[in-house]
Short mmCIF file of the C-alpha atoms (twelve columns), coordinates in Angstrom:
data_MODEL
# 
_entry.id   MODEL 
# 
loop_
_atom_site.group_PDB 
_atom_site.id 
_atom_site.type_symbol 
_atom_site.label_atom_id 
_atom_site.label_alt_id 
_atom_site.label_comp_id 
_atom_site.label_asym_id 
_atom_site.label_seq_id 
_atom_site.Cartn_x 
_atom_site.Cartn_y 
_atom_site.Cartn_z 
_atom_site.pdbx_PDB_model_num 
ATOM 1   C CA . UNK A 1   0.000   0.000   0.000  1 
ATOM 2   C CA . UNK A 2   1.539   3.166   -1.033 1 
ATOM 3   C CA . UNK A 3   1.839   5.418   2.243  1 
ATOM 4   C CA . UNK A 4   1.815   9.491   2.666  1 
ATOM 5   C CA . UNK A 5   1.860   10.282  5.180  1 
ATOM 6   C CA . UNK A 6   -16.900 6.215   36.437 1 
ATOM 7   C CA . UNK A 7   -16.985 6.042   41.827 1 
ATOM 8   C CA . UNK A 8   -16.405 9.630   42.193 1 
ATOM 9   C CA . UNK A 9   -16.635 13.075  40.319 1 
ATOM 10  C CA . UNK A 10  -15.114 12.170  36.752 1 
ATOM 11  C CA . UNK A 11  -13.593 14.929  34.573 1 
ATOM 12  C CA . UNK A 12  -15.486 15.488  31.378 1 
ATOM 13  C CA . UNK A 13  -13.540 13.739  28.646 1 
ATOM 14  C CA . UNK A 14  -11.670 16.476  26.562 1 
ATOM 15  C CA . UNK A 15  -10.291 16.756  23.737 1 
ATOM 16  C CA . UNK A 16  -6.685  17.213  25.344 1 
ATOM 17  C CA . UNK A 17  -4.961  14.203  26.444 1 
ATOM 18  C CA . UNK A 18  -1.828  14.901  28.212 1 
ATOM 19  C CA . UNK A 19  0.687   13.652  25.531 1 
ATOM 20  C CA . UNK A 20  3.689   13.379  24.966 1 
ATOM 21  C CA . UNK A 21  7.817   13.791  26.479 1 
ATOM 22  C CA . UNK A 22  9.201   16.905  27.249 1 
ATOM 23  C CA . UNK A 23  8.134   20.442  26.404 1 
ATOM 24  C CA . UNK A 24  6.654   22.224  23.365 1 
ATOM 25  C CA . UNK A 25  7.155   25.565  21.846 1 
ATOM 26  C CA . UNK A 26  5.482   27.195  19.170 1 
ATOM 27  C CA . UNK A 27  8.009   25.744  16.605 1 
ATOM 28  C CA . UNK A 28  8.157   26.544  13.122 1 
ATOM 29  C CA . UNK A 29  5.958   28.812  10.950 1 
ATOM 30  C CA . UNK A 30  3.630   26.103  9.568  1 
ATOM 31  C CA . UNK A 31  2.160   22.645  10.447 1 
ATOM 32  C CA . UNK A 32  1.392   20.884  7.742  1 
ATOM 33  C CA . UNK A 33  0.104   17.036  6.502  1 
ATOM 34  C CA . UNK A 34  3.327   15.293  5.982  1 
ATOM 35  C CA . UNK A 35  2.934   12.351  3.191  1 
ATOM 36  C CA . UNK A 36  4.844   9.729   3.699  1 
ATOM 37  C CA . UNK A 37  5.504   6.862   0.386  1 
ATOM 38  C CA . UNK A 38  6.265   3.248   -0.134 1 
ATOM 39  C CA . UNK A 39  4.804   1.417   -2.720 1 
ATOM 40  C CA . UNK A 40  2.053   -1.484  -2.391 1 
ATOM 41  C CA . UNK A 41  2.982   -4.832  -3.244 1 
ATOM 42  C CA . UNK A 42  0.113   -6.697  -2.154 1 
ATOM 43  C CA . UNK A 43  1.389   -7.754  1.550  1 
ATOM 44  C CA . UNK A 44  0.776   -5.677  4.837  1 
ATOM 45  C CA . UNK A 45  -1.255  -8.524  7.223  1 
ATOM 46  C CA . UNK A 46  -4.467  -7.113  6.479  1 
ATOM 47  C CA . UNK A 47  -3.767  -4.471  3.749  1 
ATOM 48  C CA . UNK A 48  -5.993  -1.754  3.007  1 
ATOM 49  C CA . UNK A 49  -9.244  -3.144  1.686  1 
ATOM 50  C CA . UNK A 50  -11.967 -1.990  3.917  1 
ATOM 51  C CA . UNK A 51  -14.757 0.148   1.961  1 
ATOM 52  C CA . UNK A 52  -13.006 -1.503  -1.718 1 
ATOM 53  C CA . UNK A 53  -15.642 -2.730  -4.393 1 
ATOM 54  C CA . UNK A 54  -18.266 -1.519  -2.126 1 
ATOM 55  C CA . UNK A 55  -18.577 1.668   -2.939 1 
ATOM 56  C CA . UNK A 56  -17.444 2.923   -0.183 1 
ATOM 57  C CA . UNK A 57  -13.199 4.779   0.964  1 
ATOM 58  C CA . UNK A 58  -10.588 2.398   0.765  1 
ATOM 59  C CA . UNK A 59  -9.016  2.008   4.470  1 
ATOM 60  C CA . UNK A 60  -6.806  -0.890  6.261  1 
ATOM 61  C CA . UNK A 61  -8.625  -3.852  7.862  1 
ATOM 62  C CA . UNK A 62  -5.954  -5.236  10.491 1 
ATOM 63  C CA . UNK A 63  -6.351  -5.222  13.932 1 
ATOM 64  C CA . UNK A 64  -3.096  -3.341  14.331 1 
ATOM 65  C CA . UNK A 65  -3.263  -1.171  11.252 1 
ATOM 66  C CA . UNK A 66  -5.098  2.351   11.597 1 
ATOM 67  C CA . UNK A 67  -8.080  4.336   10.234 1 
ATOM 68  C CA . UNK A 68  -8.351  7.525   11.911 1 
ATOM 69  C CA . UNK A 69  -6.745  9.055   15.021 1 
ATOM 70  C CA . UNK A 70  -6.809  12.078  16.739 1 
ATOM 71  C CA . UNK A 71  -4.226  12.569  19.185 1 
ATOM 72  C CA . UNK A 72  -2.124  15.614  20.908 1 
ATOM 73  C CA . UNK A 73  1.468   16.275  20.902 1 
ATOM 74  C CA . UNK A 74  3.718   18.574  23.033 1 
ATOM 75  C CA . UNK A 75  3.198   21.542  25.612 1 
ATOM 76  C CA . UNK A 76  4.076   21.090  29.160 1 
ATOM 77  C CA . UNK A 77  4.345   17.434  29.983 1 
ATOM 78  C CA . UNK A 78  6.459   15.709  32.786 1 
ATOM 79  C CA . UNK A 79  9.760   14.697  31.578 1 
ATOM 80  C CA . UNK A 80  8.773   10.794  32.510 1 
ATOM 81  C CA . UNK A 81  6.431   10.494  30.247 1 
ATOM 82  C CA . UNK A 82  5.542   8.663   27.017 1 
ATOM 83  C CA . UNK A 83  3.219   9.384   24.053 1 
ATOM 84  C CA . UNK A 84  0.202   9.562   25.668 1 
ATOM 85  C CA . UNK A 85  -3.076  8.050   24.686 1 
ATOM 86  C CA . UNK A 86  -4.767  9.386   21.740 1 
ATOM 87  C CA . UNK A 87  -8.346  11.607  21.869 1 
ATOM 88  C CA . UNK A 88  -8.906  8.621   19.742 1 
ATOM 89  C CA . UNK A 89  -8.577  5.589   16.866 1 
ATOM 90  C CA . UNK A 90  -10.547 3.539   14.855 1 
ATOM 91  C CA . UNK A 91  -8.489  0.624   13.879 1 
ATOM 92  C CA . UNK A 92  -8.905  -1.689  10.388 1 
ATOM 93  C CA . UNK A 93  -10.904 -4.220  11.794 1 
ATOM 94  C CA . UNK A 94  -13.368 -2.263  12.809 1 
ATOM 95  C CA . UNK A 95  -12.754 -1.188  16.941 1 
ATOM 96  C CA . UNK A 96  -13.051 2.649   17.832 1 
ATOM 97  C CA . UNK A 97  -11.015 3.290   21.546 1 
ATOM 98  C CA . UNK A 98  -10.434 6.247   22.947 1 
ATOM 99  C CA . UNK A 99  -10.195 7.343   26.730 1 
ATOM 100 C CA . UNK A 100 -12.883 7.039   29.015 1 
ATOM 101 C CA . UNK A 101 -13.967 8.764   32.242 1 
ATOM 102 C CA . UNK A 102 -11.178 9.928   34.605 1 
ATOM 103 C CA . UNK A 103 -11.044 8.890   38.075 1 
ATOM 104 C CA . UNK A 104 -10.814 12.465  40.436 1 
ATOM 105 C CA . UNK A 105 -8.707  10.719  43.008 1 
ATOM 106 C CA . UNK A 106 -5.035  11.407  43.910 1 
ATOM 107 C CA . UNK A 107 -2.557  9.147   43.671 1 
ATOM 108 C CA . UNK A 108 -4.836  8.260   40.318 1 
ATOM 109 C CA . UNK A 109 -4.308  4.445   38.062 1 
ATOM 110 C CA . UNK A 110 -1.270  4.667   36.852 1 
ATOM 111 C CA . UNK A 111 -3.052  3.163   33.476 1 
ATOM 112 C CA . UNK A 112 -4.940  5.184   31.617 1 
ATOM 113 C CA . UNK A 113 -8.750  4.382   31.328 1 
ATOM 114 C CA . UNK A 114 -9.139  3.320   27.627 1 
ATOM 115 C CA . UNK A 115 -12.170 2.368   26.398 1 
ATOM 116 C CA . UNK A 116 -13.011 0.268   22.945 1 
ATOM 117 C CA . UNK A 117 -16.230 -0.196  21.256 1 
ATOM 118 C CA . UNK A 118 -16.661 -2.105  17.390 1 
ATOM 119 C CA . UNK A 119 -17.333 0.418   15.044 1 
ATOM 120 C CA . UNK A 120 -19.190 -0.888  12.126 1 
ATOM 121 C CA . UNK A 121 -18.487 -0.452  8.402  1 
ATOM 122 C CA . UNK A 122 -20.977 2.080   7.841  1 
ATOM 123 C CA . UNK A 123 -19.345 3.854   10.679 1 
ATOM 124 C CA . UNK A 124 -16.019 3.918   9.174  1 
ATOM 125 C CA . UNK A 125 -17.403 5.389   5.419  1 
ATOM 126 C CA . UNK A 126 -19.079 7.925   7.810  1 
ATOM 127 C CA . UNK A 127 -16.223 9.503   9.168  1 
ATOM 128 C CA . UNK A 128 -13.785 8.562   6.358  1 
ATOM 129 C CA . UNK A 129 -16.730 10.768  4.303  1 
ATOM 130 C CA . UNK A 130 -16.425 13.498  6.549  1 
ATOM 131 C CA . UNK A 131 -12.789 13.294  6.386  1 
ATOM 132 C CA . UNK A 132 -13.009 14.065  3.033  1 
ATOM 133 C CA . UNK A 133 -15.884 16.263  3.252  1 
ATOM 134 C CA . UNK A 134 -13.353 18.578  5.258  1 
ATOM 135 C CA . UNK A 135 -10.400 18.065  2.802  1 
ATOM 136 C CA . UNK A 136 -8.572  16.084  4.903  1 
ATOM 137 C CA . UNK A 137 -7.749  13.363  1.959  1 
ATOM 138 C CA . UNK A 138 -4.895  15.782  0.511  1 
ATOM 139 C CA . UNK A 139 -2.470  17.682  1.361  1 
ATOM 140 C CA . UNK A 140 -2.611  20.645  3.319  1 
ATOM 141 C CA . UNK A 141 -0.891  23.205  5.531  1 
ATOM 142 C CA . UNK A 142 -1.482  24.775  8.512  1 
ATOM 143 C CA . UNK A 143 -0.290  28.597  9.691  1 
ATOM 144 C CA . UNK A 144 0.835   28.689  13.201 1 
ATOM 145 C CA . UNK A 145 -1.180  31.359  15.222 1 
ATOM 146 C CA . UNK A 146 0.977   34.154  17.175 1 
ATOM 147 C CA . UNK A 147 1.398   34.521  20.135 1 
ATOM 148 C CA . UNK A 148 0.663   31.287  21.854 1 
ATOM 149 C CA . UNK A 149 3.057   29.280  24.202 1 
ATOM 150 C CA . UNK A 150 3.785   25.721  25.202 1 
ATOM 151 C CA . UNK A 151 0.351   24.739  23.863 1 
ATOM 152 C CA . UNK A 152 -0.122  21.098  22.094 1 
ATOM 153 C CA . UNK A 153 0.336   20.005  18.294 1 
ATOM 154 C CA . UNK A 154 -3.734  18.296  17.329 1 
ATOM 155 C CA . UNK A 155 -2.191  15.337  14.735 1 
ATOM 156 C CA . UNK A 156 -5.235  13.742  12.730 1 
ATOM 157 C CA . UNK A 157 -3.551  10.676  11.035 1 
ATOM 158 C CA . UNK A 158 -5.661  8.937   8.484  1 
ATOM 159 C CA . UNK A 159 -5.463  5.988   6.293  1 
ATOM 160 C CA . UNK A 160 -7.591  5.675   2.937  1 
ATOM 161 C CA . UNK A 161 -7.255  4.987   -0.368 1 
ATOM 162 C CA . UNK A 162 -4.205  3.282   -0.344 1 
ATOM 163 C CA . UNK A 163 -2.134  6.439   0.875  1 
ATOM 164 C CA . UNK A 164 -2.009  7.691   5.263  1 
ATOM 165 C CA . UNK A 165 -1.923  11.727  5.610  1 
ATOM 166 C CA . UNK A 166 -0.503  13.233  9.125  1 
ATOM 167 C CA . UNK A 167 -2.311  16.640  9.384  1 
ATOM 168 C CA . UNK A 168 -0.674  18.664  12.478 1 
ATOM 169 C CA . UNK A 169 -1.604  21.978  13.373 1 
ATOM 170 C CA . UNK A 170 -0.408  23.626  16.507 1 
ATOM 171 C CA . UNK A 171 -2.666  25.546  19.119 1 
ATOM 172 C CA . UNK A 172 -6.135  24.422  17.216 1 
ATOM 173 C CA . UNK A 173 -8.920  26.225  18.727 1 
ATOM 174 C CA . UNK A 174 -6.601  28.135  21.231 1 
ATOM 175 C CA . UNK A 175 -6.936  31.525  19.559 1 
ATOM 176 C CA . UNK A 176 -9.163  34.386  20.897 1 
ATOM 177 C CA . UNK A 177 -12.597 32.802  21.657 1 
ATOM 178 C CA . UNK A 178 -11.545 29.024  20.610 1 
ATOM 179 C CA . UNK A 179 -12.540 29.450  16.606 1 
ATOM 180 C CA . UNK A 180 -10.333 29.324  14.127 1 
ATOM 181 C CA . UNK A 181 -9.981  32.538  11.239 1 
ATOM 182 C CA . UNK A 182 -7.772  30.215  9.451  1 
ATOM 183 C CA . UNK A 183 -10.061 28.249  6.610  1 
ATOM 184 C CA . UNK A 184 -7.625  25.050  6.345  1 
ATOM 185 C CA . UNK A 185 -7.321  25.140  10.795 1 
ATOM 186 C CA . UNK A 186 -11.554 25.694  10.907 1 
ATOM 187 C CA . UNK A 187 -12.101 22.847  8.949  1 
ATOM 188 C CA . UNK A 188 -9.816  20.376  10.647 1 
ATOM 189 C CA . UNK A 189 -11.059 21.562  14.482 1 
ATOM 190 C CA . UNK A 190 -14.697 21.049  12.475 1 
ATOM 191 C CA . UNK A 191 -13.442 17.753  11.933 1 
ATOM 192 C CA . UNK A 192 -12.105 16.818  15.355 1 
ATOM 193 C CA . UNK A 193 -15.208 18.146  16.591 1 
ATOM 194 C CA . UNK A 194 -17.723 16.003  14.138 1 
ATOM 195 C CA . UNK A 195 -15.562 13.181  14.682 1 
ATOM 196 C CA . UNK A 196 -15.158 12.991  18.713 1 
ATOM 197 C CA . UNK A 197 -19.167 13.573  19.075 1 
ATOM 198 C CA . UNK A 198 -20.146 10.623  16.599 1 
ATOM 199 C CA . UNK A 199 -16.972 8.475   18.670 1 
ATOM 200 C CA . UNK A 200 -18.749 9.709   21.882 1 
ATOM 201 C CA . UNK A 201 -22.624 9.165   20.758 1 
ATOM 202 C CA . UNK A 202 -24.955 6.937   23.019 1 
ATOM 203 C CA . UNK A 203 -27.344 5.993   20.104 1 
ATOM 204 C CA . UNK A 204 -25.196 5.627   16.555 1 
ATOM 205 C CA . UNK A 205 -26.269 2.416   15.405 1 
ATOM 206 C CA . UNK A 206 -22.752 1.818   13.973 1 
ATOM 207 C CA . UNK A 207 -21.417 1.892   17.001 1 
ATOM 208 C CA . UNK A 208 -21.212 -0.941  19.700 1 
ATOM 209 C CA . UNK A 209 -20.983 -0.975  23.663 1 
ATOM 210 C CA . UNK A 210 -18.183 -0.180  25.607 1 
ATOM 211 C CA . UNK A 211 -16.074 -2.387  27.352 1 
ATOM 212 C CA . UNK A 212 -12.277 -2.176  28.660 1 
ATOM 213 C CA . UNK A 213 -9.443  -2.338  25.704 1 
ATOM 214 C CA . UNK A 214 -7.137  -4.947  26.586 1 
ATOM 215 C CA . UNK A 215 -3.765  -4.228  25.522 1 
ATOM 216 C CA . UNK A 216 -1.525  -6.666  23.606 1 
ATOM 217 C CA . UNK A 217 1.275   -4.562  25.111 1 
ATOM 218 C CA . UNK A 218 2.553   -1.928  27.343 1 
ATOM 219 C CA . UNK A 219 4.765   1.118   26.672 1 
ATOM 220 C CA . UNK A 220 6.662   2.296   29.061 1 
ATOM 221 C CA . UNK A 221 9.604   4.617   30.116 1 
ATOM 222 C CA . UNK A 222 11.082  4.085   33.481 1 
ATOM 223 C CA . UNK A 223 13.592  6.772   35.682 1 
ATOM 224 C CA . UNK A 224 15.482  6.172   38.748 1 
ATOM 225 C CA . UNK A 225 13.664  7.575   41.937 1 
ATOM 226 C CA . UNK A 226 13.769  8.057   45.601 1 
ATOM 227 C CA . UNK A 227 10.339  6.660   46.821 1 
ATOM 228 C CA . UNK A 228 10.168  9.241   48.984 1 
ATOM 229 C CA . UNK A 229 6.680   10.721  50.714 1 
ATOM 230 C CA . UNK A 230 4.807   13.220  49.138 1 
ATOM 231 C CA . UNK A 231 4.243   16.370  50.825 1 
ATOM 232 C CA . UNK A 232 0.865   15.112  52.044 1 
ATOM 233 C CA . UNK A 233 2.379   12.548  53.785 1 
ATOM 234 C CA . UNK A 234 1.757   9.853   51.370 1 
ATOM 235 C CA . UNK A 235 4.310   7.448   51.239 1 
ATOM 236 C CA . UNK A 236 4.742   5.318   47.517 1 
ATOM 237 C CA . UNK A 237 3.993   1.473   47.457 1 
ATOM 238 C CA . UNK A 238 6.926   -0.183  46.199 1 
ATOM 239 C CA . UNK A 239 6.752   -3.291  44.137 1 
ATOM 240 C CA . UNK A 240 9.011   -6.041  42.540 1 
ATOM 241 C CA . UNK A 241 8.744   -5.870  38.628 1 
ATOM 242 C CA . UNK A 242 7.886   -8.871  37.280 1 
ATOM 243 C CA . UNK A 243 11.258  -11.386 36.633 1 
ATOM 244 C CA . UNK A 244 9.381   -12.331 33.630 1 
ATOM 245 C CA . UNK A 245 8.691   -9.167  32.107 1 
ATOM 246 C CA . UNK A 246 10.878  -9.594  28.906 1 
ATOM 247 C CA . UNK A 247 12.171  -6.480  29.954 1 
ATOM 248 C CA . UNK A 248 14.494  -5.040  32.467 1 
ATOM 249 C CA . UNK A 249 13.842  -1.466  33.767 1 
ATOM 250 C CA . UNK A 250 17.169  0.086   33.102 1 
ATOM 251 C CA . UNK A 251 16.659  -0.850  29.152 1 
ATOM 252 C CA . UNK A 252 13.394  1.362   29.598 1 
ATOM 253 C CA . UNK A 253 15.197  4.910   29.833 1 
ATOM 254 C CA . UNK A 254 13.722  6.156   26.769 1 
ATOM 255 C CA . UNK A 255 10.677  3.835   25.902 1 
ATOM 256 C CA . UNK A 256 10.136  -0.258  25.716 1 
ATOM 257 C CA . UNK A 257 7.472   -2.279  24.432 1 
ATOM 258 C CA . UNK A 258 6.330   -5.099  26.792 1 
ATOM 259 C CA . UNK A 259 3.640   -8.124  27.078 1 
ATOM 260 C CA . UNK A 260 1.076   -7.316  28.590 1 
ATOM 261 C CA . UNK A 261 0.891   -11.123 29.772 1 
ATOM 262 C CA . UNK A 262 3.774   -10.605 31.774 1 
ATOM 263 C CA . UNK A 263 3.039   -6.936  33.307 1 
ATOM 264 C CA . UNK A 264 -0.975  -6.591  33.014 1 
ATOM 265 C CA . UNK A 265 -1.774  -7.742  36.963 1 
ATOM 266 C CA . UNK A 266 1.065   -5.562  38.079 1 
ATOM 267 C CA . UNK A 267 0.244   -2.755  36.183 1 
ATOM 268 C CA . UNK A 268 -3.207  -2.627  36.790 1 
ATOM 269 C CA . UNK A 269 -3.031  -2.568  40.663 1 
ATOM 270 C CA . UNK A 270 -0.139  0.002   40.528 1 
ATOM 271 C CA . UNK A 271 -0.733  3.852   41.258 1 
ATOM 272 C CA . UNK A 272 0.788   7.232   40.399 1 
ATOM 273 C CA . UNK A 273 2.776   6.728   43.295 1 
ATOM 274 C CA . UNK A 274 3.958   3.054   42.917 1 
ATOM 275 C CA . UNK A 275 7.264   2.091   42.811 1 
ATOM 276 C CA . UNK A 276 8.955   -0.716  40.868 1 
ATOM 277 C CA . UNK A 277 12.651  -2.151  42.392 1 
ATOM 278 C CA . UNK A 278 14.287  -4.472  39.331 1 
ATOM 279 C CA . UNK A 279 18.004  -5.158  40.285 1 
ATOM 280 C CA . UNK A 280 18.183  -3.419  43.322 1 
ATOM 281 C CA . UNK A 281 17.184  -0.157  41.802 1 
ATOM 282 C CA . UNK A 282 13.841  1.766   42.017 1 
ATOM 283 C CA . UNK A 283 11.754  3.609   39.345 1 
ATOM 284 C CA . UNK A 284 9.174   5.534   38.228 1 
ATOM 285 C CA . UNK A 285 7.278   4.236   35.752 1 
ATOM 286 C CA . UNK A 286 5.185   5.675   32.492 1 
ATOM 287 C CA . UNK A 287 2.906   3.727   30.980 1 
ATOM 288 C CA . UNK A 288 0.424   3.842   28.001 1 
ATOM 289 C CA . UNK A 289 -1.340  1.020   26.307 1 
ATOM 290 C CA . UNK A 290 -0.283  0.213   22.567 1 
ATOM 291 C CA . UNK A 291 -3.117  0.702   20.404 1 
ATOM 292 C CA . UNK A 292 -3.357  -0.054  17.191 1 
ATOM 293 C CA . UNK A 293 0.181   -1.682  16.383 1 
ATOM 294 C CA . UNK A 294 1.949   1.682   17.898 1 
ATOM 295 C CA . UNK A 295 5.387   1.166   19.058 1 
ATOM 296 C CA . UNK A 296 8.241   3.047   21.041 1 
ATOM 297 C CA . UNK A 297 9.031   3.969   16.925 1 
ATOM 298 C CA . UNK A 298 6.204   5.915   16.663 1 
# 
């Protein structure tokens, strides 16, 4: 395929996800849809066929190939952190996840609450048609508004017709009263928009019922730390990571990819302020969910 790139009070689910490692400035001039190439040869484990001889947009159909997703990038993010979960993705064979309700509770999960629900076919021509219906199926670049600091990068990645555009635009919707003057920025935050409320909607009939995602894998970045208390007092848990884990902490600096089989007990009882010890040492861990075949690459 050629390529171009609930309990207690919940926060509402946002748009924002906290993303990302490090901090972001306003960077250059433009953001833009970067097309990336390779040519189709017929493999890919699922290939893009979705939508083809139906009438319908050509998209991949693997469970670890992706449709659409909306994610955020950058601004002011912990230094321990990896990519954070995306606002959303709809994967090839046909699953939509995204985050669900946030837990107002301190020391929080230290996994993130994802969500997955099937999407059907229908569902898929429906926002791939409103993808294009926004002229998100081409190329396209994006002026950087003035004057705004350490705010996030919105990257809508989608896969149709045999080709995958990456459409980033920094600060969308931050300017003035939240809409955008900029015709090519309005119709992408349009997009987001259209596309979160059908992802979010209670009575689509393409869309199934929510249940958990189960990861196939972890993420995760660890960093030496003193488990010391927290100025309220609270003192961390500490924990043995898992012998079996495939992976040993101090390979984790920057990011590793690792079973969930091994991890996904340990993981899910941990806490913001758990602790892991592996060879004597003790981190802090980041953690995110792969979704959709993504990868310490990505």
């Amino acid at each position: 395929m050629r390529r171009r790139h609930r309990v207690l009070t919940l926060l509402p689910l946002a748009l924002a996800v906290t993303v990302a490692v490090g901090l972001s400035s306003c960077g250059d001039d433009d953001s833009t849809v970067t097309g990336r190439g390779g040519s189709s040869d017929g493999d890919g484990g699922g290939g893009g066929g979705g939508g083809d001889g139906q009438g319908g947009i050509e998209h991949p159909t693997g469970a670890d190939e992706m449709v659409l997703e909306i994610r955020e990038e950058g601004g002011l993010a912990g230094p321990q952190q990896v990519a954070g979960p995306a606002t959303l993705v709809v994967t090839g064979d046909g699953r939509l996840v995204q985050a669900g309700p946030v837990i107002e509770i301190y020391p929080g999960p230290l996994l993130p609450n994802l969500q997955q629900r099937t999407i059907s076919e229908d569902g898929i021509q429906q926002l791939l048609a409103l993808a294009e219906d926004h002229g998100l199926l081409a190329d396209v670049t994006y002026p950087n508004p003035d004057g705004v600091m350490d705010a996030p990068d919105t990257v809508v990645t989608i896969s149709a017709g045999g080709e995958t555009f990456e459409h980033r635009a920094y600060a969308l919707g931050f300017e003035g009263d939240g809409a955008e003057t900029d015709e090519g920025r309005a119709r992408l935050q349009d997009f987001v928009s259209a596309a979160t409320e059908l992802a979010t909607s209670t009575d689509d009939p393409s869309l199934g019922d929510e249940e958990p995602y189960q990861a196939g894998s972890y993420l995760i970045r660890a960093t030496p730390d003193q488990p010391d208390r927290t100025a309220d007092g609270l003192e961390p848990s500490i924990v043995d990571w898992p012998a079996g884990a495939g992976v040993r902490l101090a390979d984790a600096s920057d990011c590793a990819e690792v079973p969930a089989a091994a991890v996904a007990t340990v993981l899910a009882e941990a806490n913001q302020l758990t602790r892991f010890v592996d060879a004597g040492v003790t981190y802090a861990l980041s953690v995110q969910p792969s979704v959709a075949g993504r990868s310490c690459r990505d």
